[in-house]
C-alpha positions in Angstrom: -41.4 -9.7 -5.5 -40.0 -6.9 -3.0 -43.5 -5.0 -2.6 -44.8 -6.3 0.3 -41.4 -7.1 2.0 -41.0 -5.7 5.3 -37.7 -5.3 7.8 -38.3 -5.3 11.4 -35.6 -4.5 14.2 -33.2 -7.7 13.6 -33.9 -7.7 10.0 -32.4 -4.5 10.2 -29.1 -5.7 12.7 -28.9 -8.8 10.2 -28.4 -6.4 7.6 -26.3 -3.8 8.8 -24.0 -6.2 10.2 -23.7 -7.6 6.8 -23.4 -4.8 5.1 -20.2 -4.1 7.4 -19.1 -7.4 7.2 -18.8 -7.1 3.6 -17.5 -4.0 2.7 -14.1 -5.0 5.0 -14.0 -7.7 2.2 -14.6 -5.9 -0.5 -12.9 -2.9 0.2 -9.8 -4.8 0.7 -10.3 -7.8 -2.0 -10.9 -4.5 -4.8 -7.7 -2.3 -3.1 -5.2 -5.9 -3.3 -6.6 -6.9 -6.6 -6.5 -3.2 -8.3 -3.1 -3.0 -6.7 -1.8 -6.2 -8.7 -2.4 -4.5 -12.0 -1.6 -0.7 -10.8 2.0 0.7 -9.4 1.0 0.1 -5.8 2.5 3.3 -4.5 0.9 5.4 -1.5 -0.5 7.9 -4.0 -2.7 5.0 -5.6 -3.4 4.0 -2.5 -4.4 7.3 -1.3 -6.7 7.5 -4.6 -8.1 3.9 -4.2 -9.5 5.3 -0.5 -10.7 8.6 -1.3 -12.6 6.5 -4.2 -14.3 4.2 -1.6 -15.1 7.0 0.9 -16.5 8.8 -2.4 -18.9 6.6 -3.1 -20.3 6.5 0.6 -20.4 10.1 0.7 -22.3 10.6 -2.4 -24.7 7.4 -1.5 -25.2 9.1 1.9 -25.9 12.7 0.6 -28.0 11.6 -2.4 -30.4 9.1 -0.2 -33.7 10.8 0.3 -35.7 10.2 3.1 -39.6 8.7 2.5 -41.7 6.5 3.6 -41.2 3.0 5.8 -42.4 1.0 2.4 -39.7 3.1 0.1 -37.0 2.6 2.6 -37.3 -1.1 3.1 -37.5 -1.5 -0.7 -34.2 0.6 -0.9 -32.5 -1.6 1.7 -33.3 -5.0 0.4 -32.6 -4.2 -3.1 -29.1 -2.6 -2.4 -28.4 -5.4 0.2 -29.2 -8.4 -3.2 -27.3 -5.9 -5.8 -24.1 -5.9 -3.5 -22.3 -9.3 -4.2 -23.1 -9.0 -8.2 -21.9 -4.9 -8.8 -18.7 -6.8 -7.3 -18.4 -9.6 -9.4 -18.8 -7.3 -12.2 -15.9 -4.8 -10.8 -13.3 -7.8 -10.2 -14.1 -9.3 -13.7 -13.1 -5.2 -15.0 -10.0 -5.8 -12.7 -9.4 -9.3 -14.1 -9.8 -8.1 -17.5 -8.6 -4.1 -18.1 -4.3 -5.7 -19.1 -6.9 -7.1 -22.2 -9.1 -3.7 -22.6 -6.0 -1.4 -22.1 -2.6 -2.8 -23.2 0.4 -1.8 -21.6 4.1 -2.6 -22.5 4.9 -6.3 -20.4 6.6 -5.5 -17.0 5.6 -1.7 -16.9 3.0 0.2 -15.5 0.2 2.4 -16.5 0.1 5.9 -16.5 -0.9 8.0 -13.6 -4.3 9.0 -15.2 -4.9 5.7 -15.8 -4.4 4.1 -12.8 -6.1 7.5 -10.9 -9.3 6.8 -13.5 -9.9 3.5 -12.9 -9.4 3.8 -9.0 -12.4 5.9 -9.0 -14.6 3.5 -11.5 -13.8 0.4 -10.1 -14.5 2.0 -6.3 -17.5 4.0 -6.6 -20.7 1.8 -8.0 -19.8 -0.4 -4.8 -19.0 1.8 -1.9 -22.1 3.9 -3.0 -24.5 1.2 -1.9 -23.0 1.6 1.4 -23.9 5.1 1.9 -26.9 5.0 0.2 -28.2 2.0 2.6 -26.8 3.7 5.8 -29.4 6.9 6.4 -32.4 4.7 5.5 -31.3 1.9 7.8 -30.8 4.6 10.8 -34.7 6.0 10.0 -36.5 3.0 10.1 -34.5 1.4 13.5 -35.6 4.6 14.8 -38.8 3.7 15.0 -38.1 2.0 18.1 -34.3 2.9 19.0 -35.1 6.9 19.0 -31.9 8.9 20.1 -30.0 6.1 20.0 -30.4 4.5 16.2 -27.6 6.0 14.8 -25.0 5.4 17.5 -26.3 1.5 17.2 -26.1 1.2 13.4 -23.1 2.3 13.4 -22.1 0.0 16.0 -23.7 -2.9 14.6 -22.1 -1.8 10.8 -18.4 -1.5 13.0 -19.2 -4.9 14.3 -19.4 -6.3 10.9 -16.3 -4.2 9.3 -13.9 -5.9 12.2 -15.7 -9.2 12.2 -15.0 -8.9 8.0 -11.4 -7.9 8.4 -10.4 -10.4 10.9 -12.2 -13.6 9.1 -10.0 -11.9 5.8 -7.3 -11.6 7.6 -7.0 -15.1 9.2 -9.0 -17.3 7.5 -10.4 -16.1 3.8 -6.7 -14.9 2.5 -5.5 -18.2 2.9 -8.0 -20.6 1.5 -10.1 -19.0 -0.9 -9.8 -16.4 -4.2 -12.3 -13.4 -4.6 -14.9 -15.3 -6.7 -15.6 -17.7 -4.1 -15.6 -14.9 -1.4 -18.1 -13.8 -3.3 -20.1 -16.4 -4.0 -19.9 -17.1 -0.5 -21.3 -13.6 0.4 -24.2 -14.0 -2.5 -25.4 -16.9 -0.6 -25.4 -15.5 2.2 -27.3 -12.5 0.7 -29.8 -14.9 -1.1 -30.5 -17.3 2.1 -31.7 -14.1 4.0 -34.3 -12.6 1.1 -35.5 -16.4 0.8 -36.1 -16.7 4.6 -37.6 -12.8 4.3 -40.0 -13.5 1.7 -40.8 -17.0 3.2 -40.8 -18.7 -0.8 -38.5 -21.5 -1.6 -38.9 -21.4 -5.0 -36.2 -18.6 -5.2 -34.2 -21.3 -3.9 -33.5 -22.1 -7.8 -30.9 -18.2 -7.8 -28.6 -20.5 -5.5 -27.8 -22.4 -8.5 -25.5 -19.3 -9.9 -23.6 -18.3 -6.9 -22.9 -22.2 -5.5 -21.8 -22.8 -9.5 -19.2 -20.0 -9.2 -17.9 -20.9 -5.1 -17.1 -24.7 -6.9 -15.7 -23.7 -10.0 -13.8 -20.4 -8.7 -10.3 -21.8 -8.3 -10.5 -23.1 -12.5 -12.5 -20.0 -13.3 -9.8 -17.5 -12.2 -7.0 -20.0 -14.2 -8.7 -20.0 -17.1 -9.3 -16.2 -16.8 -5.7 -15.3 -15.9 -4.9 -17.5 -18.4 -6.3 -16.1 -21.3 -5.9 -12.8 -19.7 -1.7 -13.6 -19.8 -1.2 -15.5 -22.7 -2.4 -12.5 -24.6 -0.8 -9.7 -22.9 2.7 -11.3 -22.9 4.9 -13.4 -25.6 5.3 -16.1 -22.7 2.9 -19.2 -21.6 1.7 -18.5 -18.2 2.8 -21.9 -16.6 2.3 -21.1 -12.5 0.8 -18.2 -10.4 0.3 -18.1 -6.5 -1.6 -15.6 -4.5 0.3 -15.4 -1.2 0.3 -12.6 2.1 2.2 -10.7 -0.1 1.7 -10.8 -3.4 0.2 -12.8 -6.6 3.2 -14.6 -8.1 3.2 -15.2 -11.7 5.9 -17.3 -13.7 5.9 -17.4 -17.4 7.4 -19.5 -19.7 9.1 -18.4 -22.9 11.0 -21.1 -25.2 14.1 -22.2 -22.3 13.6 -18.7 -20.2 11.4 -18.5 -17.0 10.2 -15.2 -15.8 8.5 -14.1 -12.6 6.7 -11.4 -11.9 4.5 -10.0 -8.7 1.6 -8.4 -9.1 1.9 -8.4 -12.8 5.3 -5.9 -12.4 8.7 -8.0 -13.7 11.2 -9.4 -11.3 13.8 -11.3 -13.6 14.0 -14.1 -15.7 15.9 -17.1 -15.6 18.9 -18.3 -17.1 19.9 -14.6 -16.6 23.5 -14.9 -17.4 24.4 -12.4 -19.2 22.4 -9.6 -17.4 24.5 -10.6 -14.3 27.9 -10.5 -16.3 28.5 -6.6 -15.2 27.1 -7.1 -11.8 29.0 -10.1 -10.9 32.7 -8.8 -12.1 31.7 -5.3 -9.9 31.6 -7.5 -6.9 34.4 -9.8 -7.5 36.8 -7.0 -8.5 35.7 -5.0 -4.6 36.0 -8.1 -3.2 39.1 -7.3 -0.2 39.8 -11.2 1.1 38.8 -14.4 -0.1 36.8 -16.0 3.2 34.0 -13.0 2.8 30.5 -13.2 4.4 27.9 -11.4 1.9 24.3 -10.5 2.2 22.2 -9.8 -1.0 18.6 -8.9 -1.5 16.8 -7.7 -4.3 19.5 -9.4 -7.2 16.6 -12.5 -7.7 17.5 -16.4 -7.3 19.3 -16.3 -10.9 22.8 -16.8 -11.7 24.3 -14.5 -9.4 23.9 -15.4 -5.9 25.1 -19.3 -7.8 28.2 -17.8 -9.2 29.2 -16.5 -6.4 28.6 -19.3 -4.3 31.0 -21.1 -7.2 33.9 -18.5 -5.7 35.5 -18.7 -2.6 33.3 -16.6 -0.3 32.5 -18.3 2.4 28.6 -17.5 3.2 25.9 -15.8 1.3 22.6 -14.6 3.1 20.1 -14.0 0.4 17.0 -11.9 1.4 13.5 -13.2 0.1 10.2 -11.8 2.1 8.2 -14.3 0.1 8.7 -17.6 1.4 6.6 -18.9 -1.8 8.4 -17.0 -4.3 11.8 -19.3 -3.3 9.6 -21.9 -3.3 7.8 -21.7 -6.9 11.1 -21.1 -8.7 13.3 -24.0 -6.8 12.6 -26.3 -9.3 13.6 -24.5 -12.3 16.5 -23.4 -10.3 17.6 -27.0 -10.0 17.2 -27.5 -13.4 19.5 -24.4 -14.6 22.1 -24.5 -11.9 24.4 -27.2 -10.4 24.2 -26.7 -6.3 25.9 -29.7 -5.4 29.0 -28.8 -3.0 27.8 -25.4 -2.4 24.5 -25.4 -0.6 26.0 -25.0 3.0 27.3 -21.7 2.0 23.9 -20.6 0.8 21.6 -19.4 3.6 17.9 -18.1 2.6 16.3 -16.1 5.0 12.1 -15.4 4.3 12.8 -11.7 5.9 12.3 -8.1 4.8 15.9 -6.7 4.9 15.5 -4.0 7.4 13.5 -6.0 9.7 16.3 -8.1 9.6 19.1 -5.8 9.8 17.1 -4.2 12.8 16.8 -7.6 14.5 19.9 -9.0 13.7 23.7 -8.7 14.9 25.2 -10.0 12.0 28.0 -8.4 10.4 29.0 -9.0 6.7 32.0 -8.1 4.6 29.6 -7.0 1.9 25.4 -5.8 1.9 24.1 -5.8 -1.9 20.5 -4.0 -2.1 19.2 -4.1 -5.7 15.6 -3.0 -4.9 13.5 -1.9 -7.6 13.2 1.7 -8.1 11.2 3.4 -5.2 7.9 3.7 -6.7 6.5 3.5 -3.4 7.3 4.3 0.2 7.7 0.6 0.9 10.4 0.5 -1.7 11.7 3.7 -1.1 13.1 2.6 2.6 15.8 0.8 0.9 17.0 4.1 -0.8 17.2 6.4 2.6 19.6 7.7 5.1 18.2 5.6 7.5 18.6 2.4 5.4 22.0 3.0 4.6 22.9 3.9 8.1 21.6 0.4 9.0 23.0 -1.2 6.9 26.7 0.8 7.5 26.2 -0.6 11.4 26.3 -4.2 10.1 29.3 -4.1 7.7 32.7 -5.1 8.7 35.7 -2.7 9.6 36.6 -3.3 5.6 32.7 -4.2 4.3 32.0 -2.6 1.5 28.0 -1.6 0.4 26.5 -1.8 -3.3 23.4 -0.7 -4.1 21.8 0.5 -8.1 19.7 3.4 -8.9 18.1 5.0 -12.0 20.6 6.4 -14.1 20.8 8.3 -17.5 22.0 7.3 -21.1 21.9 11.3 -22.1 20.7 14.2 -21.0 19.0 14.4 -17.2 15.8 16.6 -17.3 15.4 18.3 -13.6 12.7 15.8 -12.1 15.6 13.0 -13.1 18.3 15.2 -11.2 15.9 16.3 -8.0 15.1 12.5 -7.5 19.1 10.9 -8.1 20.6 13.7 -6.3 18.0 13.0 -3.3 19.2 9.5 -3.1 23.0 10.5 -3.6 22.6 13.0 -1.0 21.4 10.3 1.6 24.3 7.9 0.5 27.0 10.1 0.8 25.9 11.1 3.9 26.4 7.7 5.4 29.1 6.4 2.7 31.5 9.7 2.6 34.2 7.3 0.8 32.4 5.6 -2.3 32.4 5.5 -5.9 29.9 5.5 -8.7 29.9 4.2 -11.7 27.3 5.8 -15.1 25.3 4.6 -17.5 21.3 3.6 -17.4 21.6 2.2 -14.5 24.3 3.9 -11.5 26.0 1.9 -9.1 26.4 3.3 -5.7 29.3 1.5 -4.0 30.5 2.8 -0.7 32.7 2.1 2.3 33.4 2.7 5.8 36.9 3.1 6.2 39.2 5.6 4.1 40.9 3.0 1.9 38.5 0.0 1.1 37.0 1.7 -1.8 39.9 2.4 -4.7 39.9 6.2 -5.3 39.0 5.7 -9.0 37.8 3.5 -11.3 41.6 2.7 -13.0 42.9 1.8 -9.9 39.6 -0.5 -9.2 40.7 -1.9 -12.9 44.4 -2.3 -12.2 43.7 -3.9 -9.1 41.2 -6.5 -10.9 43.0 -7.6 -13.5 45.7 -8.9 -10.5 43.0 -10.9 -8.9 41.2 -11.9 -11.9 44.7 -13.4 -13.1 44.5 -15.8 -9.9 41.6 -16.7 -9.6 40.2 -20.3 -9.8 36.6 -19.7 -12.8 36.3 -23.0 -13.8 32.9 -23.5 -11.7 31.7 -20.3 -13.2 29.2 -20.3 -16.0 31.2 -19.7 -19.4 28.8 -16.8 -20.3 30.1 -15.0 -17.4 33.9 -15.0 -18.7 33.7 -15.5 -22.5 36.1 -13.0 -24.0 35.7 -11.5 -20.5 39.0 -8.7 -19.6 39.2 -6.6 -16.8 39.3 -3.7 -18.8 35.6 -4.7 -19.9 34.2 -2.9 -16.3 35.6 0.4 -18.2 32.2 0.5 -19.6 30.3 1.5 -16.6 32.9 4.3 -16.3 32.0 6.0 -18.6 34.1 9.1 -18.3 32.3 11.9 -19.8 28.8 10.4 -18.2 31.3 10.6 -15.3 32.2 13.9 -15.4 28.3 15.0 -16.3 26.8 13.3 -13.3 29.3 15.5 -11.1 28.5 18.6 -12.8 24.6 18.2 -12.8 24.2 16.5 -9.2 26.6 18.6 -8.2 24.4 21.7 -8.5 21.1 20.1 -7.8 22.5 18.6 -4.3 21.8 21.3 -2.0 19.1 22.2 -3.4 17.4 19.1 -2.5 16.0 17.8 0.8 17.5 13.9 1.1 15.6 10.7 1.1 14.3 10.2 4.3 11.9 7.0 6.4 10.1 10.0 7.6 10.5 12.5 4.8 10.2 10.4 1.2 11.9 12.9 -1.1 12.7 9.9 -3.6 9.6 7.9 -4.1 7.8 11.6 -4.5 10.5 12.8 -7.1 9.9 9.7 -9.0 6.1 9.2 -9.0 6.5 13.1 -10.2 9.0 11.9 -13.0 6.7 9.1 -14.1 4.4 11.6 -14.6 6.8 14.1 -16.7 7.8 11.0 -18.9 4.1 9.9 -19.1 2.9 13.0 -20.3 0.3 12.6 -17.9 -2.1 15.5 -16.8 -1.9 14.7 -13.0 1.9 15.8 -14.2 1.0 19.7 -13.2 -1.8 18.7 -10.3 1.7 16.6 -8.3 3.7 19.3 -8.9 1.6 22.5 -7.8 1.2 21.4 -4.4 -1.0 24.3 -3.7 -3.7 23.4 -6.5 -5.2 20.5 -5.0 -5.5 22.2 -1.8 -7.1 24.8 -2.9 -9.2 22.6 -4.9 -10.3 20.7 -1.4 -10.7 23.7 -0.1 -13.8 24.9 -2.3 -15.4 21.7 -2.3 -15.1 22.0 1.4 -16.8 25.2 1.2 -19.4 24.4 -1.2 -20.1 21.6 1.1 -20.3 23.7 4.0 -22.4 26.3 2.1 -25.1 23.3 0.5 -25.7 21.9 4.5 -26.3 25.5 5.5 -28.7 26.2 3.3 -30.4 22.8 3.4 -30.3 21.8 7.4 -29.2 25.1 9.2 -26.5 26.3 11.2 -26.1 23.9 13.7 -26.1 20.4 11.4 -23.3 23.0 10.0 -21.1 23.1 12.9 -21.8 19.5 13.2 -20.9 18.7 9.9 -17.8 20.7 10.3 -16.8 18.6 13.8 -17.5 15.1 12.0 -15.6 16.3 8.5 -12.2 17.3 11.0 -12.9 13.9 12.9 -12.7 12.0 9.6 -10.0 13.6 7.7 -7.9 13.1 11.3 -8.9 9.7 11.3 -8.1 8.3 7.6 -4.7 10.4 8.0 -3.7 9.0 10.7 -4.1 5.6 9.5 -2.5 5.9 6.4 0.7 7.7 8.5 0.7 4.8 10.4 0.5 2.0 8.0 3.9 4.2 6.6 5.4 4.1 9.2 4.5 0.3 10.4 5.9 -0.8 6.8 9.1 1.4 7.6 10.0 -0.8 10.8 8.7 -3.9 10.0 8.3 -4.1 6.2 5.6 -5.3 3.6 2.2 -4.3 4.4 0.0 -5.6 1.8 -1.0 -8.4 3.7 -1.5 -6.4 7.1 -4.0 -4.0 5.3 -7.1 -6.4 6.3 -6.1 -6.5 9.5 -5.6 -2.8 10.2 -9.1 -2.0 8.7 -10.7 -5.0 11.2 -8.8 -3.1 14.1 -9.9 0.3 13.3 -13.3 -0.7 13.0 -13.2 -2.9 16.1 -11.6 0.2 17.8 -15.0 2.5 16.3 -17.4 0.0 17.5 -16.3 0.0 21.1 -16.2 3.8 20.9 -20.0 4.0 19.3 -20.9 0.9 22.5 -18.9 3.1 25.0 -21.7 6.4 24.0 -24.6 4.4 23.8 -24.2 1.7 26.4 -21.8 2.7 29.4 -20.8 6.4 29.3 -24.4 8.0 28.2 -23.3 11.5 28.6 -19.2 11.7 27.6 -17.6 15.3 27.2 -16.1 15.9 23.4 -13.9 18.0 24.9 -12.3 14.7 27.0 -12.3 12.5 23.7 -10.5 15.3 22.1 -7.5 15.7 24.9 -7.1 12.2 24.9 -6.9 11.7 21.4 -3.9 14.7 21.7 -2.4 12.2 24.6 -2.4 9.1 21.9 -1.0 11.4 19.0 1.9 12.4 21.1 2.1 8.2 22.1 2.5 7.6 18.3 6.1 9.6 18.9 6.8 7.4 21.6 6.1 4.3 19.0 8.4 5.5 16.5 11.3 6.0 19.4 11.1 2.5 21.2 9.3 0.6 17.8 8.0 -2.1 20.0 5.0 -3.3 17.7 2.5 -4.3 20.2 2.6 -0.5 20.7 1.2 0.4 17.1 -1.6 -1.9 17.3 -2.6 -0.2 20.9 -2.6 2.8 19.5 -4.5 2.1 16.5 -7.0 0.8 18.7 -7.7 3.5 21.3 -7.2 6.0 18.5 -10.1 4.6 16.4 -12.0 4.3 19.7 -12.3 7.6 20.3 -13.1 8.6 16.9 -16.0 6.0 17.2 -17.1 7.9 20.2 -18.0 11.4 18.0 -20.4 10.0 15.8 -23.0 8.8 18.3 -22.1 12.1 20.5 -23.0 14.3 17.6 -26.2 12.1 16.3 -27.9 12.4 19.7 -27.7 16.2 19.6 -29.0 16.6 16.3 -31.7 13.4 15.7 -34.1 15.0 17.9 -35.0 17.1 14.9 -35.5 14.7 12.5 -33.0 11.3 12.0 -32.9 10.7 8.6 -30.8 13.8 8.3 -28.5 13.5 10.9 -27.7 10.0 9.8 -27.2 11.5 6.2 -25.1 14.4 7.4 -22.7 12.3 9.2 -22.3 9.8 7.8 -21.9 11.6 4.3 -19.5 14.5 6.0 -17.2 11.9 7.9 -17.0 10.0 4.7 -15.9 13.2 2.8 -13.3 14.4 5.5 -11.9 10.8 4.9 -11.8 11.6 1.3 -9.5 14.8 1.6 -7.6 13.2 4.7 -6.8 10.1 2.2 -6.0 12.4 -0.5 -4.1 15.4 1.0 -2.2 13.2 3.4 -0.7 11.0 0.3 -0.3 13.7 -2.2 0.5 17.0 -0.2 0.9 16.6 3.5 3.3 13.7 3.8 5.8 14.9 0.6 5.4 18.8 1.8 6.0 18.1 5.6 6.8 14.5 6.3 5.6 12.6 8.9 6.4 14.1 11.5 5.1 17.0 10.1 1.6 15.6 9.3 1.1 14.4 12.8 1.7 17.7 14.3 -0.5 18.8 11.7 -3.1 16.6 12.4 -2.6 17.8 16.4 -3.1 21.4 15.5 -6.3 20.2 13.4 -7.5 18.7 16.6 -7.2 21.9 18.4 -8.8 23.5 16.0 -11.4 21.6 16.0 -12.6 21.5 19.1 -12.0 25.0 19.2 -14.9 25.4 17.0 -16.6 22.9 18.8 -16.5 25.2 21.8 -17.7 28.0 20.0 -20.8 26.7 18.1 -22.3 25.3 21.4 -24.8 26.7 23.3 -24.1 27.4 27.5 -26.4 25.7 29.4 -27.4 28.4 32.0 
């Protein structure tokens, strides 16, 4: 039914746009949805990109040029095959707990995770490079020189337009089956108008079926999906900005979990027990003002509002999470007479901290273990110098890492002596207790901590013998002594974690916002403990640049000997100009989630900007500025690199989202600089060059910058690195361009 189809000039824009539009969506619907099954961390992430920009590159180098008819064919087909290659990826997503079982609450291995990245990314994102060189050759036809700077406009038009409408709208109101379906229609209303036949009206039937029975399709799916991947009846589950909540129900017990990863479980009694008495027996007056986060909504923060404290801030991001669990908090726990001393603030802990004057006789962070970099701030100098600023003269701060029942294997002493390294910096009079699971408890005065563990006993059983329990739940102090917190004192564990941290410390750089020594040391560990073959990849630095090094070359050499030395040089500028750009973003969605927190549901929104930003640059080439120097884009982009130092000194966030902006709008500018001085030889090929090379400097940008550059160097590092690639770049630049005499 496609063989006598044909595309003129705003069939083209019409699809283009489209095209753009949709892959914002889809790009960002597969990354969240992948990301709810997988461990979420910055090297996934990192993965999950290079996949996408993987698939374009090998879609843009593998699409042969031919005739008008072929082309047009080629188009059409990949514009109908878009909407159901994702359907089938998301029902993979929706599916692979089933397909590949994994322990409940735990993760997959690396491999896994690294394999499926690349699966679920590539049959999608190739379409988009395959469609783009094609697209460029036939608008030629009438655009000439200026074709590829306007598709690529047109396609940046679509990719902000996408992210914003995600961003705002779609993320609220609908789930990814009825995006979908919503795109499919979309798709389907175009061929019908194209082929002017409204008897293919009868393929609306299958996507408007799915966009009204999404919402009970996806139950029934997750569902199924849950009720045989876990002992427990799924009962509840909420997508929200931040995560998909899930709560379970098992017998009396109620467990939540985000993104499929295990929060707690509720009654929680007796794992609060240890954690509770800890507190009470550090405890230095009665009227204290404590701030928790982390700990969950269970039984401790409502035993100790059963003491005499006299406020408790507890620390939830997710508004919805609180929400979803009030009512089986109600039934569980008795709050009458207590609620005024409970105060629940919907903010990430830093952000607050930064924000807020507040000052509290005691800060407990139990954050899970920092398998990312989000995670990971609440285990850094940094943190725990913010949180030091808002304790009282006598405040006290507890916070839990991963410990050891027996012997520590090096990766398990670099990564807790990186984190002990940054607490004792800021907490020079603490104590620690052993086991599984450590407890780093630390002061700010000389003699608010007890100097060891019997004293901290001694001194309980006093208080204990006073105070009033009867409001506190009976599994808490059945058969309950003092001497019971001897347990996490463990005196030979004791006496081991001094001897084995104690000669690992120096050796190892500590945990840092800008420098994440911990969430590295433990995605490296979860590697060691998996088995996993990325195991040697992580920890030989060196390998995988090497590795992106020959592919670089063989790249290099395969454009030479196809297209010439100058589509060489070219390739070369627009490879530098993507790896620059993808690294950049990714270094400053780090250090956006440092200062202001979560940034799962700000991903959309940073895409829309940094296409918006590469549209106005590609408009500012072919529109206004016809004849703009690559050596003034260049120094300017140096000027906004050293402006990103600026953000990270004054943090005011309107800041970051001006410098995403200009940043991306100067990197738009290179593509439709670079495709008017080749596509006077033939613009098929230019289009395929640059958009394949761009798309495979964002591949080794995305990849080196999350598993080499950032754990190697740090931030800081990686944007001077980033600077000197600049240079370097237009260095070459320089060089490979002929003087006009």
């Amino acid at each position: 039914m496609l063989k006598n189809i044909t595309l003129n000039r705003k069939d083209l824009y019409i699809i283009i746009f489209f095209l753009g539009f949709s892959s914002a969506i889809y790009q960002v619907l597969l990354i969240r949805e992948i990301l709810s099954i997988f461990r979420g961390n910055e090297f996934i992430i990192g993965i999950l990109f290079s996949a996408w920009f993987l698939g374009i590159f090998l879609g843009a180098r593998f699409s042969s040029n031919a005739e008008k008819k072929v082309l047009e064919k080629r188009v059409t087909i990949s514009f109908i095959l878009l909407p159901i290659i994702f359907v089938l990826l998301l029902l993979i997503v929706y599916f692979l707990p089933v397909i590949i079982l994994r322990t409940v609450g735990t993760f997959y291995s690396i491999t896994t995770e690294l394999l499926f990245s690349i699966i679920l990314n590539i049959p999608i994102s190739f379409i988009f490079g395959f469609s783009f060189p094609p697209i460029v050759a036939i608008a030629a036809e009438e655009d000439r020189e200026s074709s590829g700077g306007n598709i690529y406009f047109i396609e940046s038009v679509g990719s902000f337009g996408g992210g914003i409408i995600f961003s705002l709208l779609i993320i609220d109101f609908l789930n990814p089956l009825a995006i979908t379906s919503v795109l499919f229609i979309i798709s389907n209303l175009f061929l019908i108008k194209r082929l002017n036949n409204k008897a293919y009206l009868i393929i609306m039937i299958i996507p408007i079926f799915f966009l009204l029975l999404s919402e009970k399709i996806e139950k029934k799916i997750f569902q199924y999906v849950w009720n045989n991947t876990h002992s427990g009846e799924l009962i509840h589950y909420k997508r929200t900005r931040y995560q998909t909540i899930f709560i379970e129900s098992n017998k009396e017990m109620f467990s939540t979990y985000g993104n499929g990863i295990y929060f707690h479980s509720l009654p929680d009694q007796y794992q609060t027990r240890e954690i509770f008495h800890l507190i009470q027996s550090l405890r230095n007056k009665k009227s204290d003002k404590i701030m928790i986060a982390g700990s969950g909504s269970g039984s401790l923060i409502h035993n100790l509002l059963k003491t005499d404290i006299s406020q408790l801030f507890y620390l939830e991001i997710d508004p919805y999470l609180w929400e979803m669990e009030l009512k089986y908090i109600d039934r569980l726990y008795k709050r009458e007479g207590v609620e005024h001393k409970l105060k629940v603030i919907n903010r990430d802990i830093r952000h607050y901290l930064s924000t807020s004057k507040d000052k509290f006789d005691m800060i407990i962070c139990l954050s899970p273990p920092p398998e990312n970099a989000m995670l990971n701030r609440f285990y850094t100098t940094d943190f725990y110098s913010i949180c030091r600023e808002h304790l009282e003269h006598n405040g006290i701060f507890i916070t839990a890492i991963h410990g050891f029942s027996n012997y520590m294997v090096f990766e398990l002493k670099r990564y807790i002596a990186s984190i002990y390294k940054s607490f004792i910096r800021q907490f020079p009079f603490h104590l620690h207790t052993s086991g599984e699971k450590i407890y780093l408890i630390g002061g700010i005065t000389k003699n608010i901590i007890p100097k060891n563990y019997n004293d901290l006993i001694e001194r309980y059983k006093k208080i204990y013998s006073i105070q009033d329990n009867k409001e506190i739940e009976p599994e808490l102090l059945s058969n309950f002594n003092p001497e019971e917190l001897m347990m996490l004192f463990e005196k030979t564990q004791l006496q081991y974690f001094q001897n084995q941290i104690g000669n690992t410390i120096d050796k190892v750089d500590e945990n840092l916002d800008f420098k994440p020594r911990a969430y590295w040391d433990r995605t490296i560990l979860s590697a060691m403990q998996e088995k996993s073959e990325i195991y040697n990849l992580l920890i030989k630095h060196y390998f995988l640049l090497a590795l992106t090094i020959i592919f670089m070359i063989l790249s290099f050499v395969d454009i030479r000997r196809r297209l010439g030395n100058r589509y060489l040089y070219r390739g070369i500028i627009i490879f530098s100009t993507g790896f620059m750009s993808i690294s950049t973003v990714i270094l400053m969605i780090i250090l956006y989630q440092n200062f202001y927190g979560v940034i799962y549901y700000r991903i959309s929104l940073i895409n829309a900007l940094f296409m918006l930003g590469l549209a106005a640059g590609s408009y500012l080439v072919n529109r206004v500025i016809r004849r703009v120097s690559i050596y003034s884009i260049f120094l300017m982009l140096i000027i906004i690199f050293c402006s990103i130092f600026l953000f990270i000194e004054i943090r005011i966030e309107p800041l970051f989202w001006v410098i995403l902006f200009l940043f991306s709008l100067l990197c738009g500018t290179v593509f439709p600089i670079l495709f008017i001085s080749l596509s006077k030889d033939n613009f098929f090929n230019a289009a395929s060059l640059l958009d394949s090379m761009d798309h495979f400097g964002a591949i080794a940008g995305s990849l080196l910058t999350a598993i080499f550059i950032i754990p190697l160097i740090g931030i800081i590092g990686a944007i001077f690195m980033n600077i000197s690639l600049l240079i370097l770049t237009i260095t070459i630049y320089h060089y490979t361009t002929p003087r006009k005499c």
